[in-house]
The first five atom37 places (N, CA, C, CB, O) and aatype in JSON, in Angstrom:
{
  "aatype": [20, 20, 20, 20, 20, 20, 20, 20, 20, 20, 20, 20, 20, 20, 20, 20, 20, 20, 20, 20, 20, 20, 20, 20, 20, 20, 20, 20, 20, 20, 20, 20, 20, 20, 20, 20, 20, 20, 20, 20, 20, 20, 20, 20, 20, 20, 20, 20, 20, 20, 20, 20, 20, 20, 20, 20, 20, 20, 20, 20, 20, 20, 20, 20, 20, 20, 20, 20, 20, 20, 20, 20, 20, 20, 20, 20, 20, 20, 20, 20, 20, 20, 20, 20, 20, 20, 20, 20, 20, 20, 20, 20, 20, 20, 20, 20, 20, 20, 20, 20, 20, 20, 20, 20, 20, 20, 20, 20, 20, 20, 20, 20, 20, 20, 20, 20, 20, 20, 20, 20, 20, 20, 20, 20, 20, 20, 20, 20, 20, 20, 20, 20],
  "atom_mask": [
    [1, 1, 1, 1, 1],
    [1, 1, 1, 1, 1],
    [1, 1, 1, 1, 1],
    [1, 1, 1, 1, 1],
    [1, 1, 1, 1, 1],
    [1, 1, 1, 1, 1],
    [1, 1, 1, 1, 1],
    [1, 1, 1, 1, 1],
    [1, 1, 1, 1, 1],
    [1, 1, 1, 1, 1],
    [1, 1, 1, 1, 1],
    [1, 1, 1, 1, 1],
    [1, 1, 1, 1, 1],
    [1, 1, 1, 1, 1],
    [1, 1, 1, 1, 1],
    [1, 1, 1, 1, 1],
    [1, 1, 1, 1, 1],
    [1, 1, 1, 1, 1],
    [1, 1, 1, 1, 1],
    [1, 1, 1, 1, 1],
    [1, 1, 1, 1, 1],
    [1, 1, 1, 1, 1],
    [1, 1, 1, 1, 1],
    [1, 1, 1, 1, 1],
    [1, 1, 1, 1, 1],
    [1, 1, 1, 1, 1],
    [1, 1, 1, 1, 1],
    [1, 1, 1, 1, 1],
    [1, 1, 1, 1, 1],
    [1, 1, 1, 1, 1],
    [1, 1, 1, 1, 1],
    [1, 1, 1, 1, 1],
    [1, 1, 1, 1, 1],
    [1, 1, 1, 1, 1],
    [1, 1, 1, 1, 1],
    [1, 1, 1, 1, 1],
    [1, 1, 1, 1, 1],
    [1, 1, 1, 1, 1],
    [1, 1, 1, 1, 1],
    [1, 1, 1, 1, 1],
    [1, 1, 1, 1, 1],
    [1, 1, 1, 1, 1],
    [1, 1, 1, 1, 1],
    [1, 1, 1, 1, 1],
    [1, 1, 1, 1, 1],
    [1, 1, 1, 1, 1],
    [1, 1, 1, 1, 1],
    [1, 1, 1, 1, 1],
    [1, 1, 1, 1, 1],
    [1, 1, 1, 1, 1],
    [1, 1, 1, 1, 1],
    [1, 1, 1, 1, 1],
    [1, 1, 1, 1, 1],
    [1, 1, 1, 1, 1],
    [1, 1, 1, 1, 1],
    [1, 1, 1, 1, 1],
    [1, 1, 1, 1, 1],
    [1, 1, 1, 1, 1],
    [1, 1, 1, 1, 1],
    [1, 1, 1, 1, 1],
    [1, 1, 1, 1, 1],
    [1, 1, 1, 1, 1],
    [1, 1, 1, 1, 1],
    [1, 1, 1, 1, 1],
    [1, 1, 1, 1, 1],
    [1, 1, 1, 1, 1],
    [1, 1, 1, 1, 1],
    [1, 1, 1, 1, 1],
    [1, 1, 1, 1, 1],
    [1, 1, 1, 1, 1],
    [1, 1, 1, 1, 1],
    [1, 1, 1, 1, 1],
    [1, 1, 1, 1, 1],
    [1, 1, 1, 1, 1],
    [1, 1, 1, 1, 1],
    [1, 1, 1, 1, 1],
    [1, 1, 1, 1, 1],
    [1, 1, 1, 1, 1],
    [1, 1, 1, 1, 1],
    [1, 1, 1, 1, 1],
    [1, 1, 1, 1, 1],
    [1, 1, 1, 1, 1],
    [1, 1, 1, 1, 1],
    [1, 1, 1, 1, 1],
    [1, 1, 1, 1, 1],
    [1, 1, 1, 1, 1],
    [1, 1, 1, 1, 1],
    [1, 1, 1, 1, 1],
    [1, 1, 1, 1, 1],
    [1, 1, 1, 1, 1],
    [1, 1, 1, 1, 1],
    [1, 1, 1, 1, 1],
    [1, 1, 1, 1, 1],
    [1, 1, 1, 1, 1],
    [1, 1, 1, 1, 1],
    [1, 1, 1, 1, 1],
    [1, 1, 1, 1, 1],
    [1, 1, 1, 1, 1],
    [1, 1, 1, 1, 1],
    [1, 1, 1, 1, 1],
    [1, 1, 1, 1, 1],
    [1, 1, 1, 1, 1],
    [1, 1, 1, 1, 1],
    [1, 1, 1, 1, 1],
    [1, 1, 1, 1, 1],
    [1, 1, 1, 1, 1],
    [1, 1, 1, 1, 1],
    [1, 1, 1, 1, 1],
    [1, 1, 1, 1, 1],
    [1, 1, 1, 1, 1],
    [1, 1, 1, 1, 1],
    [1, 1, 1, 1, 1],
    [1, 1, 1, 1, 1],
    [1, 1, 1, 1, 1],
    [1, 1, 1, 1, 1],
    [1, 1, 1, 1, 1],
    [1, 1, 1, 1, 1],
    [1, 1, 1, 1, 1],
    [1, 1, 1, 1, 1],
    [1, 1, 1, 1, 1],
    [1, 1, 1, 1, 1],
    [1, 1, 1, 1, 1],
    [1, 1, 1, 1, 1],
    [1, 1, 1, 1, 1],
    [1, 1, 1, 1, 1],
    [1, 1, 1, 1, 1],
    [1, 1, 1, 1, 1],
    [1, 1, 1, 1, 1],
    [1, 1, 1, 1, 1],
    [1, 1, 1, 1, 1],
    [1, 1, 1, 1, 1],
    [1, 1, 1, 1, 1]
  ],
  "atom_positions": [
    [[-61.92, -10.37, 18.37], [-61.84, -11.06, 19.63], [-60.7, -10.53, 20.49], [-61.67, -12.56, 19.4], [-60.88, -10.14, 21.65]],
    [[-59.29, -10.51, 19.77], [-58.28, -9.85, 20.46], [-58.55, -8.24, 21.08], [-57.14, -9.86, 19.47], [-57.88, -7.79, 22.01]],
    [[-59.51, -7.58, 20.48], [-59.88, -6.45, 20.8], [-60.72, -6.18, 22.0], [-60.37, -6.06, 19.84], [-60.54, -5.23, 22.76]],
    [[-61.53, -6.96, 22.09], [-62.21, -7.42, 23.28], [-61.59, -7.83, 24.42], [-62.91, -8.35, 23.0], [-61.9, -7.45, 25.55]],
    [[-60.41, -8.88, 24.07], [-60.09, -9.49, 25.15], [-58.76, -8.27, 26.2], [-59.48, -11.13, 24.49], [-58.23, -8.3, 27.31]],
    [[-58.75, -7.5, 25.22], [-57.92, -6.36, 25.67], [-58.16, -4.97, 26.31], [-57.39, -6.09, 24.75], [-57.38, -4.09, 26.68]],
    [[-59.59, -5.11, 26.31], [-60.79, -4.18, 26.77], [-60.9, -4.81, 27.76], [-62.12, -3.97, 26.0], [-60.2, -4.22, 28.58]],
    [[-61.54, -6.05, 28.44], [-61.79, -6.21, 29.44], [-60.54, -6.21, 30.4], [-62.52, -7.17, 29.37], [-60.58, -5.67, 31.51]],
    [[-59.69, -6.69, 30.01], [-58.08, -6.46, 30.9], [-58.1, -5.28, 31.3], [-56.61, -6.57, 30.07], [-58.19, -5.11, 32.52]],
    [[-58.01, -4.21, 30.46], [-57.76, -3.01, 31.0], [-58.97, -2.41, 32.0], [-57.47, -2.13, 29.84], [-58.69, -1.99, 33.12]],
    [[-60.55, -2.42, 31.42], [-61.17, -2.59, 32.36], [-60.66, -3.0, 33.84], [-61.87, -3.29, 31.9], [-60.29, -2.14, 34.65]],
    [[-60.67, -4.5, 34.13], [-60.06, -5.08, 35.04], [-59.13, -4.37, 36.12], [-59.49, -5.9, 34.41], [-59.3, -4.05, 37.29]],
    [[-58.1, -4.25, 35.25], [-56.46, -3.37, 35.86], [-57.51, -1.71, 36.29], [-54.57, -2.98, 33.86], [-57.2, -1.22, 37.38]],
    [[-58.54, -1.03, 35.57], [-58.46, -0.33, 36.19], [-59.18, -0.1, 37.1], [-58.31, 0.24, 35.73], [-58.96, 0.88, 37.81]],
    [[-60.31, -1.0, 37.36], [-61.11, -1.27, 38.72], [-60.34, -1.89, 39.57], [-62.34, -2.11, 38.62], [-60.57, -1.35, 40.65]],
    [[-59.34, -2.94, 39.76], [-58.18, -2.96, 41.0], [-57.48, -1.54, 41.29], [-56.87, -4.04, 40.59], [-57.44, -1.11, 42.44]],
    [[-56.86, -0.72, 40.05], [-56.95, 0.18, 40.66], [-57.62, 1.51, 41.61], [-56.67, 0.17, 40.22], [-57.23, 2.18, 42.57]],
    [[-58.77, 1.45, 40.79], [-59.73, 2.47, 41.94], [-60.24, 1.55, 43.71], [-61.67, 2.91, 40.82], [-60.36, 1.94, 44.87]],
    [[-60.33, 0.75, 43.27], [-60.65, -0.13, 44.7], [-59.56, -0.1, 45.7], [-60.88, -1.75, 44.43], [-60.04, -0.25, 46.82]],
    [[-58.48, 0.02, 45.71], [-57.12, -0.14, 46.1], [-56.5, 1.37, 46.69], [-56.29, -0.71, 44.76], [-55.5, 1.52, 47.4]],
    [[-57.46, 2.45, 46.15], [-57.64, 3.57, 46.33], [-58.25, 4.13, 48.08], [-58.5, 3.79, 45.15], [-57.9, 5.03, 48.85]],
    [[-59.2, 3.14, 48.12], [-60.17, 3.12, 48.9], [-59.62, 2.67, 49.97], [-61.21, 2.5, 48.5], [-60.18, 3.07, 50.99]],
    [[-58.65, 1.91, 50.16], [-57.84, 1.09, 51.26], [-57.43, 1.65, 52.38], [-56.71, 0.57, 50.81], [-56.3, 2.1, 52.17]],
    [[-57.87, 1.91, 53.72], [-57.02, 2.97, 54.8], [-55.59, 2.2, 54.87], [-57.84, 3.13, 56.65], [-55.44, 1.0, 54.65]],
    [[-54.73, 2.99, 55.18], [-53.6, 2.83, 55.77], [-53.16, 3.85, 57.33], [-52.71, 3.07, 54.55], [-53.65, 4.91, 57.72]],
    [[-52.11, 3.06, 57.91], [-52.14, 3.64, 59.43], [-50.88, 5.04, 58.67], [-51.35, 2.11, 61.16], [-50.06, 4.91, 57.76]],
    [[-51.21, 6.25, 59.52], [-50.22, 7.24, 59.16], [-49.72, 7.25, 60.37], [-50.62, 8.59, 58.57], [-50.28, 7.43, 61.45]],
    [[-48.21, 6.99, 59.99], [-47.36, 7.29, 60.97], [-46.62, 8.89, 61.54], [-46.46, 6.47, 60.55], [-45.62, 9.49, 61.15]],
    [[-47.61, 9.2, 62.59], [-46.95, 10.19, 62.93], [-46.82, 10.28, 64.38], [-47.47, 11.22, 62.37], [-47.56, 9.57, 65.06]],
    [[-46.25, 10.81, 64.78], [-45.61, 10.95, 66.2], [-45.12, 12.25, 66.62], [-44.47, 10.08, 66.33], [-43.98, 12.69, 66.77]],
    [[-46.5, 12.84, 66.81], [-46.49, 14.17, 67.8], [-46.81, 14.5, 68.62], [-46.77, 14.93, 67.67], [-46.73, 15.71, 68.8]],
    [[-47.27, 13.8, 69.49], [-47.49, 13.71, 70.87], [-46.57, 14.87, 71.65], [-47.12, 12.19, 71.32], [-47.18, 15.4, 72.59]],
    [[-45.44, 15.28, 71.47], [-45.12, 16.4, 72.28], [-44.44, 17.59, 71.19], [-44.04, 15.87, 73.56], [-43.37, 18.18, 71.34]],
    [[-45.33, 17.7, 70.18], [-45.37, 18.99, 69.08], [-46.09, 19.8, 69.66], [-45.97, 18.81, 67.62], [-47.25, 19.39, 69.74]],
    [[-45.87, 21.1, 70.25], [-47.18, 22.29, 69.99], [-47.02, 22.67, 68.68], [-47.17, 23.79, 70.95], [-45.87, 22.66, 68.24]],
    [[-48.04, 23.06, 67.85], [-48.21, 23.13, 66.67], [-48.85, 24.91, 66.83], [-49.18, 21.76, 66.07], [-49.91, 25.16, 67.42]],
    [[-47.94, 26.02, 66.15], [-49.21, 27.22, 66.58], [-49.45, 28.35, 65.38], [-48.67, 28.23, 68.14], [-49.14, 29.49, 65.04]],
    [[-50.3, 27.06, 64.94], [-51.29, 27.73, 63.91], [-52.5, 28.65, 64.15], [-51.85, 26.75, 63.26], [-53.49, 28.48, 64.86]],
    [[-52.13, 29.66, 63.36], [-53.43, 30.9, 63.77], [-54.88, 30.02, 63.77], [-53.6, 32.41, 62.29], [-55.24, 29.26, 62.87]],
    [[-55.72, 30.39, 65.23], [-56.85, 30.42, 64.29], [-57.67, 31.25, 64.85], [-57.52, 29.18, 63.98], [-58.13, 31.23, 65.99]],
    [[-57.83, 32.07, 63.87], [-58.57, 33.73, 63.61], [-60.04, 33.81, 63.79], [-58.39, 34.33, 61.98], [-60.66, 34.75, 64.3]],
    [[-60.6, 32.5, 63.21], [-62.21, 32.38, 63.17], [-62.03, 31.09, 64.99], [-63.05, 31.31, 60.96], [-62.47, 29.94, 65.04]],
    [[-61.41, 31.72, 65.99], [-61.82, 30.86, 67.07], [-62.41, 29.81, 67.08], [-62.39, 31.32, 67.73], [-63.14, 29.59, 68.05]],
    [[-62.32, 28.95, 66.17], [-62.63, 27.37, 65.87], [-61.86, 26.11, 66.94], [-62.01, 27.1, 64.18], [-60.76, 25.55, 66.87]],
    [[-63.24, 25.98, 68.13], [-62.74, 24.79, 69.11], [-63.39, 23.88, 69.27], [-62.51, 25.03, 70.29], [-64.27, 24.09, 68.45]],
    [[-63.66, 22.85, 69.8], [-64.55, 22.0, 70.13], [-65.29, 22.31, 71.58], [-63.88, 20.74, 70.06], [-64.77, 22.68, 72.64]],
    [[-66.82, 22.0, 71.24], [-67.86, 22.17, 72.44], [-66.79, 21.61, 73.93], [-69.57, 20.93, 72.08], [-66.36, 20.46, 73.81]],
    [[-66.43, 22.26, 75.07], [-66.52, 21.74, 76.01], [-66.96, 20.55, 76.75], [-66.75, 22.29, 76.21], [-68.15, 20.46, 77.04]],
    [[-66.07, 19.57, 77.11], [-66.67, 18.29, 77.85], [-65.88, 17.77, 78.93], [-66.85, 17.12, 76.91], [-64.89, 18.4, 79.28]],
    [[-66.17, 16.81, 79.44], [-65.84, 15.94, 80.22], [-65.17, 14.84, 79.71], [-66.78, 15.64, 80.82], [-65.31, 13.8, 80.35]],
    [[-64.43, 14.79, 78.63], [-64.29, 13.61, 77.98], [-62.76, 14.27, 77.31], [-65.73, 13.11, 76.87], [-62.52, 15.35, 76.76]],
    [[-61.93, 13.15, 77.64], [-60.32, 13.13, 77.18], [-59.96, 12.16, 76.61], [-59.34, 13.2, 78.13], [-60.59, 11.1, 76.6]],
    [[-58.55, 12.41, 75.87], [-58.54, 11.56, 74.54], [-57.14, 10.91, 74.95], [-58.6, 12.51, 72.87], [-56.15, 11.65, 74.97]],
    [[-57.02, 9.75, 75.22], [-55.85, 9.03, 75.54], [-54.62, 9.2, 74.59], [-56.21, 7.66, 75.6], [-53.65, 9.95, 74.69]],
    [[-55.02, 8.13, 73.49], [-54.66, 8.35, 72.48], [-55.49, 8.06, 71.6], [-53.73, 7.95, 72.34], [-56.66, 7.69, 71.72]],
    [[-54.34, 8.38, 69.85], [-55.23, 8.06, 68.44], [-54.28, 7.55, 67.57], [-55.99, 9.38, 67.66], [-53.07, 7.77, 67.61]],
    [[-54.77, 6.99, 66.94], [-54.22, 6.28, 65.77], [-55.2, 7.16, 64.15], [-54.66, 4.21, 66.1], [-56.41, 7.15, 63.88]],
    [[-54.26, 7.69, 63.55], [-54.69, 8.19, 62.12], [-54.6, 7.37, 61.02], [-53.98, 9.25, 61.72], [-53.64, 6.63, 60.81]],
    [[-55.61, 7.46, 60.26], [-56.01, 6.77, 58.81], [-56.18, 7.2, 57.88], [-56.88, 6.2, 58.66], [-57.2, 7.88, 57.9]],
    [[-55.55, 7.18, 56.67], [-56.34, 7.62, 55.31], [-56.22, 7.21, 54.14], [-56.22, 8.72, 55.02], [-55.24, 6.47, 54.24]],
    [[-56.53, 7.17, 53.1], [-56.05, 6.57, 51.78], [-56.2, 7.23, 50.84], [-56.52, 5.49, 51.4], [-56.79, 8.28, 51.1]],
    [[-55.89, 7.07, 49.64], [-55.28, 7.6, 48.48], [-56.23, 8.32, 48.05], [-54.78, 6.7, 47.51], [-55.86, 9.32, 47.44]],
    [[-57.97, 8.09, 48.22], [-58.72, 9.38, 47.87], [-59.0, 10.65, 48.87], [-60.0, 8.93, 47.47], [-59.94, 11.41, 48.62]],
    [[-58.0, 10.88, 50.23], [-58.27, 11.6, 50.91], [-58.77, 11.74, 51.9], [-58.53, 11.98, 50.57], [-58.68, 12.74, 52.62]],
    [[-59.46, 10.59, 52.15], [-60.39, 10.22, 53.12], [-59.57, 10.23, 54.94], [-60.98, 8.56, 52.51], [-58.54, 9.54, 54.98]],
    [[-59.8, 10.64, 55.74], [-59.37, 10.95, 57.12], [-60.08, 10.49, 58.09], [-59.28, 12.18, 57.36], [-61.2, 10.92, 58.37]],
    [[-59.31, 9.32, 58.85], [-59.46, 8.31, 60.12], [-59.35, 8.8, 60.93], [-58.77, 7.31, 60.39], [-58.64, 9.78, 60.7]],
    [[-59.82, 8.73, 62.52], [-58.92, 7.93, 63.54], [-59.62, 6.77, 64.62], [-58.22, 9.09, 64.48], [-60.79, 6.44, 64.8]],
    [[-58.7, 6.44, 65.07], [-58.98, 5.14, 65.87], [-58.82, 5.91, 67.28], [-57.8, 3.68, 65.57], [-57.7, 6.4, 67.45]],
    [[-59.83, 6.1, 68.4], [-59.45, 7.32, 69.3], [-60.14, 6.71, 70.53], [-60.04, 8.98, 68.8], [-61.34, 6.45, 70.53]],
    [[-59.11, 6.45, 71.84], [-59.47, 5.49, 72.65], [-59.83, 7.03, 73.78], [-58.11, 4.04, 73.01], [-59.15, 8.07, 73.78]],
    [[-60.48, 6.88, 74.23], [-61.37, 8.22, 75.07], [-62.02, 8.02, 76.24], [-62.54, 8.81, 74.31], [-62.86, 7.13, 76.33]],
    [[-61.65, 8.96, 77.43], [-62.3, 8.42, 78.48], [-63.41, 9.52, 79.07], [-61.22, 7.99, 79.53], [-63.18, 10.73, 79.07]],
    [[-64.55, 8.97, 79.52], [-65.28, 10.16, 80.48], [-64.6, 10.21, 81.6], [-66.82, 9.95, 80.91], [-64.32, 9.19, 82.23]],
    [[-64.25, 11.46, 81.98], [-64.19, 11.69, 83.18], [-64.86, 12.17, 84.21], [-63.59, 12.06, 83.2], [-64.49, 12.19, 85.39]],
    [[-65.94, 12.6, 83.72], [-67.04, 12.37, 85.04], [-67.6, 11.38, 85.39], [-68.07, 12.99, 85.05], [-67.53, 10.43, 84.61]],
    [[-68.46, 11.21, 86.84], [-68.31, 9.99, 87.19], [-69.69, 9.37, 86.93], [-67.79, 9.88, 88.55], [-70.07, 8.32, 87.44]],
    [[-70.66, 10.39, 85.78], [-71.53, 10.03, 85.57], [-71.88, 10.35, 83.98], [-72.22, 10.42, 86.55], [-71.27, 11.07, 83.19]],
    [[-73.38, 9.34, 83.73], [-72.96, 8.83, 82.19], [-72.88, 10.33, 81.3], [-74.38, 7.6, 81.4], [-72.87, 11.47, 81.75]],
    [[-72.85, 10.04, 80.43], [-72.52, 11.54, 79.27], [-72.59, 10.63, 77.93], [-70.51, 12.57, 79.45], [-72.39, 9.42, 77.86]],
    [[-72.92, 11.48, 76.91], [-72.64, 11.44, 75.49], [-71.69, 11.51, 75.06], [-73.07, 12.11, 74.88], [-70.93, 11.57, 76.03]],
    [[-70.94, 11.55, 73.92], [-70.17, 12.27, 73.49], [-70.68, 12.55, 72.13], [-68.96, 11.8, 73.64], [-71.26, 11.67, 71.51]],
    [[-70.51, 13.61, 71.68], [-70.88, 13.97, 70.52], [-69.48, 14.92, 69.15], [-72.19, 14.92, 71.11], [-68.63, 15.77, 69.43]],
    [[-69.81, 14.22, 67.62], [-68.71, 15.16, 67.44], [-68.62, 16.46, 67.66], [-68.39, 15.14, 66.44], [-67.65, 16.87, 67.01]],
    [[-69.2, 17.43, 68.3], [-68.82, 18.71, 68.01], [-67.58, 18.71, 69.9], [-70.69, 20.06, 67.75], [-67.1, 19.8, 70.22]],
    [[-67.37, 17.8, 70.56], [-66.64, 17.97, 71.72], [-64.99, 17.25, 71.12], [-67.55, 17.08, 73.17], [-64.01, 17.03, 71.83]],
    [[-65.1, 17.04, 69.77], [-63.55, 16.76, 68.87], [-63.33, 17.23, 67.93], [-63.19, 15.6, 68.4], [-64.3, 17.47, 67.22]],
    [[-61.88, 17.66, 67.39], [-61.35, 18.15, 66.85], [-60.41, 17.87, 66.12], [-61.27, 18.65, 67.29], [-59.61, 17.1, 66.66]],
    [[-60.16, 18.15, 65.18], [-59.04, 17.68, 64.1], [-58.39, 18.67, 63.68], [-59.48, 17.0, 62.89], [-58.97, 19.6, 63.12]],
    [[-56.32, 18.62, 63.97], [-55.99, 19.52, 63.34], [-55.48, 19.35, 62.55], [-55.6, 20.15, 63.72], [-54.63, 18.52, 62.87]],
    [[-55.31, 19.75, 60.93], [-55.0, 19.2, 59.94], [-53.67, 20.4, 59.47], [-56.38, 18.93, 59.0], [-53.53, 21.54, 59.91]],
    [[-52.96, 19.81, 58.65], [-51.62, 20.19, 58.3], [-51.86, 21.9, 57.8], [-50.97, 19.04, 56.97], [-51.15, 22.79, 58.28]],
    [[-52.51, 22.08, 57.2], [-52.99, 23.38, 56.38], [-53.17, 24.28, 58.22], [-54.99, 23.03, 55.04], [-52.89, 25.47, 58.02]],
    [[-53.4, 24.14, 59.25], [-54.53, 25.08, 59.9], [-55.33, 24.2, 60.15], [-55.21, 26.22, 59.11], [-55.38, 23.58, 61.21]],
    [[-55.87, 24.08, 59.44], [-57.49, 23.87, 59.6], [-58.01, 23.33, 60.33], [-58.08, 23.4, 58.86], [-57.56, 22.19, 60.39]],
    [[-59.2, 23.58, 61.33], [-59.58, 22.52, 61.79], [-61.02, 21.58, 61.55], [-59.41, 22.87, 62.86], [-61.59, 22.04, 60.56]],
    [[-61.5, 20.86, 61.91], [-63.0, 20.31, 61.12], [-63.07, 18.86, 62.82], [-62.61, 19.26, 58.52], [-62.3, 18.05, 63.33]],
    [[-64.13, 19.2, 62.99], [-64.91, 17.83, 63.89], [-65.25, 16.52, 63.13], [-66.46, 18.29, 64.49], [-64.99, 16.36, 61.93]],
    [[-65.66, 15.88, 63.67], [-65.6, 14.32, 62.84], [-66.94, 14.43, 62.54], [-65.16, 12.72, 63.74], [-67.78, 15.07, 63.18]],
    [[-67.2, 13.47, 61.08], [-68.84, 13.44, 61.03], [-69.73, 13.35, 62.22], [-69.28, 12.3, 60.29], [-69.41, 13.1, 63.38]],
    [[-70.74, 13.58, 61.79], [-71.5, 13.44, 62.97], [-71.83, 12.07, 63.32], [-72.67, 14.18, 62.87], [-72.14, 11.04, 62.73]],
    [[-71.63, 12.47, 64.6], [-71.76, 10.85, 65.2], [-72.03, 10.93, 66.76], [-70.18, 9.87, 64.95], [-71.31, 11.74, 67.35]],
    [[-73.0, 10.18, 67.56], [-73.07, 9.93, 68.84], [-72.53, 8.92, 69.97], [-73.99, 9.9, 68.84], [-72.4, 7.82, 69.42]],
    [[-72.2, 8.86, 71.2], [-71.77, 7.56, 71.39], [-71.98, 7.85, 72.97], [-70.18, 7.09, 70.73], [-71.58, 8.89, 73.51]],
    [[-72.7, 6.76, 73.69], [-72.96, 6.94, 74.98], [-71.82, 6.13, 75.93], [-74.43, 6.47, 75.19], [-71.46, 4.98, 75.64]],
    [[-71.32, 6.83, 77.05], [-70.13, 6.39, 77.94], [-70.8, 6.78, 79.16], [-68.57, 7.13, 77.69], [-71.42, 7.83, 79.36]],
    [[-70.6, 5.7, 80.05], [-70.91, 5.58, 81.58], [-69.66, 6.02, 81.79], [-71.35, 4.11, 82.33], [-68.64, 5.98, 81.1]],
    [[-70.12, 6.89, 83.87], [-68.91, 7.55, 84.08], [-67.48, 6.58, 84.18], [-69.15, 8.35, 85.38], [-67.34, 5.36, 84.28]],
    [[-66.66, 7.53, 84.12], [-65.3, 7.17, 84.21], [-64.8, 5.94, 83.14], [-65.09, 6.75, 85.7], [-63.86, 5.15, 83.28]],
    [[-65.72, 6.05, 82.06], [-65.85, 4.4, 81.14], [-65.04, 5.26, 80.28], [-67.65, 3.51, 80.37], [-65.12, 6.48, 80.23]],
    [[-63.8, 4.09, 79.21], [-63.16, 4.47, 78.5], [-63.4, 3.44, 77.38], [-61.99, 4.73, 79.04], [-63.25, 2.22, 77.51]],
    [[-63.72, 3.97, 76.45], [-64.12, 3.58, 74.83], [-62.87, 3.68, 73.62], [-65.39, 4.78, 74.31], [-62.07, 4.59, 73.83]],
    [[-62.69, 3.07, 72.73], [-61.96, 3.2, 71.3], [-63.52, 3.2, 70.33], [-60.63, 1.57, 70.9], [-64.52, 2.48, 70.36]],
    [[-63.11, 4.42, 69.51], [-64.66, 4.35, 68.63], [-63.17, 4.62, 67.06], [-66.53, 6.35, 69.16], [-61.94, 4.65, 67.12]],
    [[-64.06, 4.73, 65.99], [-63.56, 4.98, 65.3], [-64.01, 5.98, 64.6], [-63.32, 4.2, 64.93], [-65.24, 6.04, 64.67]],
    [[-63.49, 6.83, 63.91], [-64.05, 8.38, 63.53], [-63.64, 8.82, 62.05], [-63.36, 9.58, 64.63], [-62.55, 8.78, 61.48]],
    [[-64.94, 9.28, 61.62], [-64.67, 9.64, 59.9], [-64.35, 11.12, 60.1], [-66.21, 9.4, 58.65], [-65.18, 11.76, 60.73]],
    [[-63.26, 11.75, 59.64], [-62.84, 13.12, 59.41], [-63.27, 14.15, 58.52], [-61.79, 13.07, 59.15], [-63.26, 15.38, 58.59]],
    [[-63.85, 12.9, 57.21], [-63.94, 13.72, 56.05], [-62.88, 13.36, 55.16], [-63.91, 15.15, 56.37], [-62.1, 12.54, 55.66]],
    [[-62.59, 13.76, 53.89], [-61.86, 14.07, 52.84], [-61.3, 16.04, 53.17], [-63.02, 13.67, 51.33], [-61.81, 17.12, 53.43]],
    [[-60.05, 15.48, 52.94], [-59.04, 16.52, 53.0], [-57.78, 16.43, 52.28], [-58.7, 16.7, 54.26], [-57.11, 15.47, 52.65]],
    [[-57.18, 17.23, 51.24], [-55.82, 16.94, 50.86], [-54.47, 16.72, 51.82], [-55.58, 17.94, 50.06], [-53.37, 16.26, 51.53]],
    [[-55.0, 17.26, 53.1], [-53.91, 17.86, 54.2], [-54.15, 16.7, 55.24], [-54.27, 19.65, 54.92], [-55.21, 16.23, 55.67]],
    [[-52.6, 16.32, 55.56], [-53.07, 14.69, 56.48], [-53.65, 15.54, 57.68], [-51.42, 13.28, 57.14], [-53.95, 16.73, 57.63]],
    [[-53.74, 14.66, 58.8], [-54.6, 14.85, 60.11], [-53.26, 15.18, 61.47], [-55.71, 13.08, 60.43], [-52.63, 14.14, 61.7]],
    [[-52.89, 16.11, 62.13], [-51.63, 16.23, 63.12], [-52.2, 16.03, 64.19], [-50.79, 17.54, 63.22], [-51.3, 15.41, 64.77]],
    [[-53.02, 16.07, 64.9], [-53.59, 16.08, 65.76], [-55.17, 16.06, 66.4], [-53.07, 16.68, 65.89], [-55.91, 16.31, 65.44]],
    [[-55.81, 15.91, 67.35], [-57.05, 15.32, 67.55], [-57.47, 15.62, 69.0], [-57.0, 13.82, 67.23], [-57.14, 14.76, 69.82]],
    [[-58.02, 16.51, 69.37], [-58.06, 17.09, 70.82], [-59.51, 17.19, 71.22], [-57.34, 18.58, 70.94], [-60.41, 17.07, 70.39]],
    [[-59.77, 17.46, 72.8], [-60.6, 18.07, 73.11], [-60.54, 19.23, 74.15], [-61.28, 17.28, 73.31], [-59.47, 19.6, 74.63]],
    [[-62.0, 19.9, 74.55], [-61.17, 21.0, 75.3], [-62.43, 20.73, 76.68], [-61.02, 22.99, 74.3], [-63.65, 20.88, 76.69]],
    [[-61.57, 20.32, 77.64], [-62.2, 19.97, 79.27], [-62.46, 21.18, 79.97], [-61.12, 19.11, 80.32], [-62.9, 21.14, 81.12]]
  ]
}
C-alpha cells in the first residue's frame, strides 16, 4: 500500500511539473532603441505592407514556446489583411522566422492587438518588425 501511495505522489509532483512548463510568462525586454546588426545572408524579410507595429509585448515558457501580444495599425485608408508572412521575428541567435500562420482582417487606418504564436525556439524573441 505504502508503495502505491508513493507512486501516485510522485506521479502527481510530476504532472504539476510538466503543466507548469506550459505557463507563458511576460519577457522583459526593452529594446526599443537597440539596432541589432545581425547578418542576414539568405535576405530573409517580411512580405511588404501597409501595416505597422506600435508596440509588443513577448511571451514564452519553459518549453520554448514564443509569444507576442502586438498592437498594429493599417495604415492605409482602406481595408487590408494582414497576413503572417508581412511579420517578423528577430530572435537572439540571427534568426529570423514569421509567426504561424495566421490571418486577420483590419479596416483602414484600424488598429488591432492580436496575439501571435512564434513557434518553439531555444533563443528568446528581440524584436518584431515589419517592412512598409
Amino acid at each position: 500500500m505504502y508503495k502505491y501511495a508513493v507512486l501516485i505522489l510522485l506521479l502527481i509532483s510530476s504532472f504539476s511539473l510538466t503543466a507548469n512548463n506550459d505557463v507563458l510568462s511576460l519577457d522583459r525586454v526593452d529594446v526599443g532603441q537597440v539596432k541589432f546588426a545581425f547578418e542576414n545572408d539568405s535576405n530573409i524579410y517580411p512580405d511588404e505592407s501597409e501595416f505597422n507595429i506600435d508596440h509588443f509585448v513577448l511571451m514564452s515558457n519553459d518549453n520554448g514556446e514564443r509569444w507576442g501580444i502586438l498592437t498594429i495599425t493599417n495604415q492605409s485608408s482602406g481595408r487590408r489583411e494582414l497576413q503572417a508572412k508581412h511579420i517578423m521575428a528577430l530572435f537572439a541567435d540571427g534568426s529570423r522566422y514569421s509567426p504561424v500562420n495566421f490571418k486577420q482582417q483590419f479596416n483602414g487606418n484600424e488598429t488591432q492587438s492580436i496575439t501571435l504564436n512564434f513557434g518553439e525556439n531555444k533563443f528568446p524573441i528581440l524584436s518584431v518588425y515589419t517592412r512598409n
